[in-house]
C-alpha positions in Angstrom: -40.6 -24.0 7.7 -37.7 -22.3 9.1 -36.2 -19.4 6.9 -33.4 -19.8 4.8 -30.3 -17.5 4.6 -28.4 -15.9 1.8 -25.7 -18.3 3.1 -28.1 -21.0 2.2 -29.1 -19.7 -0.8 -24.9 -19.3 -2.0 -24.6 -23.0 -0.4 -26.9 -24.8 -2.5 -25.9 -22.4 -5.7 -21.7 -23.5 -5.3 -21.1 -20.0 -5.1 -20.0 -17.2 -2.7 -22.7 -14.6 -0.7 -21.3 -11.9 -2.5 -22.1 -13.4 -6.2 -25.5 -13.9 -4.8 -25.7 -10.3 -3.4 -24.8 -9.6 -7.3 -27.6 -11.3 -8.6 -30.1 -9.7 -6.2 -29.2 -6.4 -7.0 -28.9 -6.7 -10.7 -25.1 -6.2 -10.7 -23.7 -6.1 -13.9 -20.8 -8.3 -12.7 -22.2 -11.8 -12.8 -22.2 -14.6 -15.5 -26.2 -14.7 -17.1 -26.1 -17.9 -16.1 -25.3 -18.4 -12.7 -27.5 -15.2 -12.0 -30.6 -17.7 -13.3 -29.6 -19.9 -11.3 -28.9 -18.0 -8.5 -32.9 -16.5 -8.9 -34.3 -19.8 -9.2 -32.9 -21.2 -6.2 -34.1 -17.7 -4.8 -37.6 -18.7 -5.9 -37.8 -22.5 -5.2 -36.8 -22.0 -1.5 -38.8 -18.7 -0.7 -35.9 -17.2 0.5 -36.8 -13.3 0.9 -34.0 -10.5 0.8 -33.4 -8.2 4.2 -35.2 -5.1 2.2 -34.1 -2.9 4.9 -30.6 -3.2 4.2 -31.0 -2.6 1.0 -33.3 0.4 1.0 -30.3 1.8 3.3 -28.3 0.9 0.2 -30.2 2.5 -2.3 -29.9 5.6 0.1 -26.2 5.3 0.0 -24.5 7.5 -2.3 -22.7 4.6 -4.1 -19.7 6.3 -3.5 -15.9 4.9 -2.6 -13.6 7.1 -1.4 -9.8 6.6 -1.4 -7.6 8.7 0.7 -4.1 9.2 -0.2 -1.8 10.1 1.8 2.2 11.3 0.6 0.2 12.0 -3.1 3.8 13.3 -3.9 5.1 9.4 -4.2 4.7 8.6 -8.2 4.6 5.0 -6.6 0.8 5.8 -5.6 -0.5 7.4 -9.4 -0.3 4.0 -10.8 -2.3 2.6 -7.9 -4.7 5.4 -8.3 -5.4 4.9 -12.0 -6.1 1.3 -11.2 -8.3 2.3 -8.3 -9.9 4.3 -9.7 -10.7 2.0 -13.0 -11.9 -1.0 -11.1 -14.6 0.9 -8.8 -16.1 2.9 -12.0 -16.2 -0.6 -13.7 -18.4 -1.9 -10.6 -20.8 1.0 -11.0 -20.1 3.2 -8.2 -18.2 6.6 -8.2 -15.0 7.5 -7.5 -13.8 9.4 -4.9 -9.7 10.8 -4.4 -9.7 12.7 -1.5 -5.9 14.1 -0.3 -4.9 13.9 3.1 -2.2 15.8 4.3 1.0 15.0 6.0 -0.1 16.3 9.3 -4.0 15.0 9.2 -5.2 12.0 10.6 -6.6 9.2 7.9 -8.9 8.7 10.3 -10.3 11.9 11.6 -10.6 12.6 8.1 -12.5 9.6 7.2 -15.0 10.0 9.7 -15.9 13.5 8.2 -16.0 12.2 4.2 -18.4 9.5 5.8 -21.0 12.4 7.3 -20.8 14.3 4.2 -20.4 11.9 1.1 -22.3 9.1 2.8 -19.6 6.6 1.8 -20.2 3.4 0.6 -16.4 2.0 1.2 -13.0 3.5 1.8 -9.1 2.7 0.6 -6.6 4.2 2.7 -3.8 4.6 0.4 -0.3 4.7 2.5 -0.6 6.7 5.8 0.1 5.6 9.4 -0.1 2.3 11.0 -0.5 3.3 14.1 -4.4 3.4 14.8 -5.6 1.9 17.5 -9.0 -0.4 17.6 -10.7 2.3 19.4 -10.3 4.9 16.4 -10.4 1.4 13.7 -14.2 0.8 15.3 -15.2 4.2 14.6 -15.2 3.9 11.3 -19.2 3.1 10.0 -18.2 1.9 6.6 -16.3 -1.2 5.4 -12.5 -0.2 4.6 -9.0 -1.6 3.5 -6.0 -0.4 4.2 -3.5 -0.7 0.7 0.0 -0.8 1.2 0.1 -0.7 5.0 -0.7 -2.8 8.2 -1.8 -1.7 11.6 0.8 -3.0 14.5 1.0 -6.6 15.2 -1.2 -5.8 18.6 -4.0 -4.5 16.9 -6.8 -7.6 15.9 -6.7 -8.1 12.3 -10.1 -9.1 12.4 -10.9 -5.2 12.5 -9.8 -4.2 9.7 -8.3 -5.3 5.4 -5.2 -5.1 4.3 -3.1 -5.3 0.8 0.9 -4.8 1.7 4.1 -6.1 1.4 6.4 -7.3 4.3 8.7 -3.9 4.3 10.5 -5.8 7.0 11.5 -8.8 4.8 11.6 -7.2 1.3 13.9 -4.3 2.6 16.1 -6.6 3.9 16.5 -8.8 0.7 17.4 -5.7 -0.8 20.3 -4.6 1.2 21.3 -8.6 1.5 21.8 -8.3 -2.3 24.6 -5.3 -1.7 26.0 -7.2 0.8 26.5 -10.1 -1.2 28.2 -7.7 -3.6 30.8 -6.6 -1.7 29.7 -3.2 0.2 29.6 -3.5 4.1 29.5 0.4 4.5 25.8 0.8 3.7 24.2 3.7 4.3 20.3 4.1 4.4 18.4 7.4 3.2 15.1 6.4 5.9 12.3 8.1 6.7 11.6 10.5 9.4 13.0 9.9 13.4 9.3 9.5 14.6 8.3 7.3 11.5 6.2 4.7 12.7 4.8 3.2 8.9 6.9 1.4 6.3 9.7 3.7 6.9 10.6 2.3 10.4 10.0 -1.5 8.6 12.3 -0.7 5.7 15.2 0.7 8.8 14.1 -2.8 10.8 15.0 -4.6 7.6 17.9 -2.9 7.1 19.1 -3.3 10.8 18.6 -6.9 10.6 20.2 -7.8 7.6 23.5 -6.1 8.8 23.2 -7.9 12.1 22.9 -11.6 10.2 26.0 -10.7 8.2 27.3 -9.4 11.5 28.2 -6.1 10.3 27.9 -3.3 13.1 25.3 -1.1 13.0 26.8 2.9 13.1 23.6 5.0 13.6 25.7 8.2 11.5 24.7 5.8 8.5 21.1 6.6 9.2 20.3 10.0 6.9 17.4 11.2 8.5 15.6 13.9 6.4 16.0 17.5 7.3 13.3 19.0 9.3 9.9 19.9 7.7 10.9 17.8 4.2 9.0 15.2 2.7 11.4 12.1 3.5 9.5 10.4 0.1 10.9 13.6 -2.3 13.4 14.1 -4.4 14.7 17.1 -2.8 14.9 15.5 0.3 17.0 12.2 -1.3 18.9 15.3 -2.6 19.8 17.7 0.7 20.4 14.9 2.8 23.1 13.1 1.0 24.7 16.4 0.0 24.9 17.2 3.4 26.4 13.8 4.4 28.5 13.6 1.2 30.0 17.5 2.5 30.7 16.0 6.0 32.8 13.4 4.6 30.3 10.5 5.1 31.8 7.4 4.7 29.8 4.7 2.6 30.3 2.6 -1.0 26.2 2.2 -1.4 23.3 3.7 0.0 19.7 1.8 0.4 17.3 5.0 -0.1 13.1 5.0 1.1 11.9 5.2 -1.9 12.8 5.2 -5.8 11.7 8.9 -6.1 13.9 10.0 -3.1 16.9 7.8 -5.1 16.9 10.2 -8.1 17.5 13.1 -5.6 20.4 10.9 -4.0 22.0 10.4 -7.6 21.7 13.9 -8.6 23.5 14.6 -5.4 26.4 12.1 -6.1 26.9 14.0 -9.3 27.1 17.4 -8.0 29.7 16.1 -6.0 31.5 15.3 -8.7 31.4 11.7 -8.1 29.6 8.8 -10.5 27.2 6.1 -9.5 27.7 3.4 -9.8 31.8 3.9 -9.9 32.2 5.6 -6.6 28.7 4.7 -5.0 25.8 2.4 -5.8 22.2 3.5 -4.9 19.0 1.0 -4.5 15.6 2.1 -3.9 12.3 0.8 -3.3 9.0 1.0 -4.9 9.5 0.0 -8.6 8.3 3.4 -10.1 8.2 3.5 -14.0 10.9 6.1 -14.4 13.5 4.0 -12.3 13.8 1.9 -15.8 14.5 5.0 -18.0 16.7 6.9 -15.6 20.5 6.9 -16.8 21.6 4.5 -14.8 18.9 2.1 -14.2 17.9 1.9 -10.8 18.0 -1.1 -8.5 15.2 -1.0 -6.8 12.5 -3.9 -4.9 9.6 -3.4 -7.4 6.3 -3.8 -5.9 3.8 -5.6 -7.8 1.2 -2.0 -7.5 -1.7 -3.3 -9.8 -2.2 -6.5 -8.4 -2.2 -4.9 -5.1 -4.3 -2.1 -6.1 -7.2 -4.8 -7.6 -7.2 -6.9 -4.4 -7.6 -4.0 -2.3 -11.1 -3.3 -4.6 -11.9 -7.0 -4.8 -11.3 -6.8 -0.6 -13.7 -4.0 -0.4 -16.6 -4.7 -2.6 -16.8 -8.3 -0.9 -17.3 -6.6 2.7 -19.7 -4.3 1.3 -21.8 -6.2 -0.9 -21.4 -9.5 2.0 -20.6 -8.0 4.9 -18.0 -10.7 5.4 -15.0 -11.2 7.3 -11.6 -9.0 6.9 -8.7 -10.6 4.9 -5.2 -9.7 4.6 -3.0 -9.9 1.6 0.8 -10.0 1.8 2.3 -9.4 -1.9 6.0 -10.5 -2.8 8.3 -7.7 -4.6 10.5 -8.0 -7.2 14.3 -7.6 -6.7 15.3 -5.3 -9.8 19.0 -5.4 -10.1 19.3 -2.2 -11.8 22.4 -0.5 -13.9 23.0 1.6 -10.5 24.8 -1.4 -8.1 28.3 -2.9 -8.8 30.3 -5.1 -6.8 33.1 -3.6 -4.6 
């Protein structure tokens, strides 16, 4: 008789390969019920496990690392709780790892994998600019949360919880233009930014070109070399400097909700009030943006959904070994106490 499959065996149960993998290794995450089932289906058809692969488990470390990068954004700490949360709750151990602004993910993922023997990894914000070569390297299943590679890199190689920074950046500074300000300026990311910061400026560019209002690249506030673009003292120093030069603008569309406090603060020490003589929007949706005096506007990003599909991604590729899947999550426009119509 030929042999039969776990894929048979999650056929004739109604049920995916990874439930089964659940009931074969006594995971505590599976209904009593459908794990009987599941064993008796097992037992009727002979079907015998790949012992192999799971001795190579068991050797395994049972650890899942998650490598932040820009640990500075408070967007990320709420993401981290919930990471952290939903991998302890499956029985493995959690691992934060840091990786600095001028490391590779990669590089560094590939050494955590020699010496932690990795079970899975969550690249928490970083570059998109891998290419499949450095992508294939990689010995452990992965998912990349809040970020995609570039459109010419095959999806099929990788996971992926994000948002469309292109299209959710541009709702966002749609919504000034539709009250009144035409004279926007953007508080972006680095020049050489090729992650969501150079999505959120494509979104931007676009939206002003649909409403046919001329792009003027002096409206682009770069940060000033060697800052964080995603701080508040960069929000801070770069719209001092452009407010001292005599910048000319009614709102500004700012990065990130953290770098927007710095922006505000800045607009005060000029002795100016927003929203009266400027609005300000961010991005991100951080907690503090709704207690802040005044409320920010911001495009709210829906962090614990994203964070729990980005585990749910990851535990199906490692317990299944199944295919890569890519999740595109809708923000919320926040129309905060900080915007006014011109």
């Amino acid at each position: 008789m030929e042999s039969i499959t776990i894929k048979d065996v999650a056929r004739l149960c109604g049920v995916g390969v990874s439930t089964v993998s659940r009931a074969i290794n006594n995971h505590p995450d599976i209904n009593p019920e459908t794990k009987e089932m599941i064993m008796r289906v097992i037992s009727e058809n002979h079907y015998i496990p790949n012992n192999s692969a799971r001795n190579l488990k068991r050797q395994e470390s049972r650890t899942v690392a998650v490598l932040i990068k820009g640990i500075t954004n408070p967007f990320f700490h709420g993401m981290i709780r919930i990471l952290e949360h939903e991998i302890e709750r499956k029985k493995y151990s959690f691992l934060l790892h840091h990786v600095d602004e001028g490391e590779n993910e990669i590089s560094v993922a590939l050494e955590l994998e020699k010496e932690k023997k990795l079970c899975g990894i969550i690249f928490l914000g970083g570059a998109m600019g891998h290419t499949e070569e450095q992508l294939k390297q990689i010995g452990s299943p992965f998912v990349f949360a809040t970020i995609q590679m570039e459109k010419s890199v095959d999806k099929r190689l990788y996971s992926s919880v994000s948002i469309d920074d292109v299209k959710e950046a541009y709702r966002m500074v749609d919504h000034l233009i539709s009250m009144g300000h035409r004279k926007i300026a953007l508080v972006a990311a680095r020049e050489d930014d090729v992650a969501i910061g150079h999505m959120r400026l494509e979104g931007y560019q676009k939206a002003l070109e649909d409403h046919k209002i001329p792009f003027r690249k002096e409206l682009v506030l770069h940060p000033v070399k060697g800052d964080n673009p995603y701080t508040m003292e960069s929000g801070y120093r770069v719209t001092k400097r452009f407010l001292e030069a005599g910048g000319d603008a009614t709102a500004f569309f700012v990065v990130s909700d953290n770098t927007a406090f710095g922006v505000c603060k800045a607009i005060r020490d000029a002795g100016k009030q927003v929203p009266e003589d400027y609005s300000v929007a961010g991005f991100d949706g951080i907690e503090m943006g709704q207690y802040y005096n005044p409320t920010l506007a911001t495009m709210k990003q829906p962090c614990d959904e994203m964070a729990k599909e980005a585990v749910e991604l990851l535990f199906d590729l490692m317990e299944e070994q199944g295919v890569n899947r890519h999740r595109i999550f809708t923000t919320e426009l926040v129309d905060g106490e900080s915007v006014r119509t011109v």
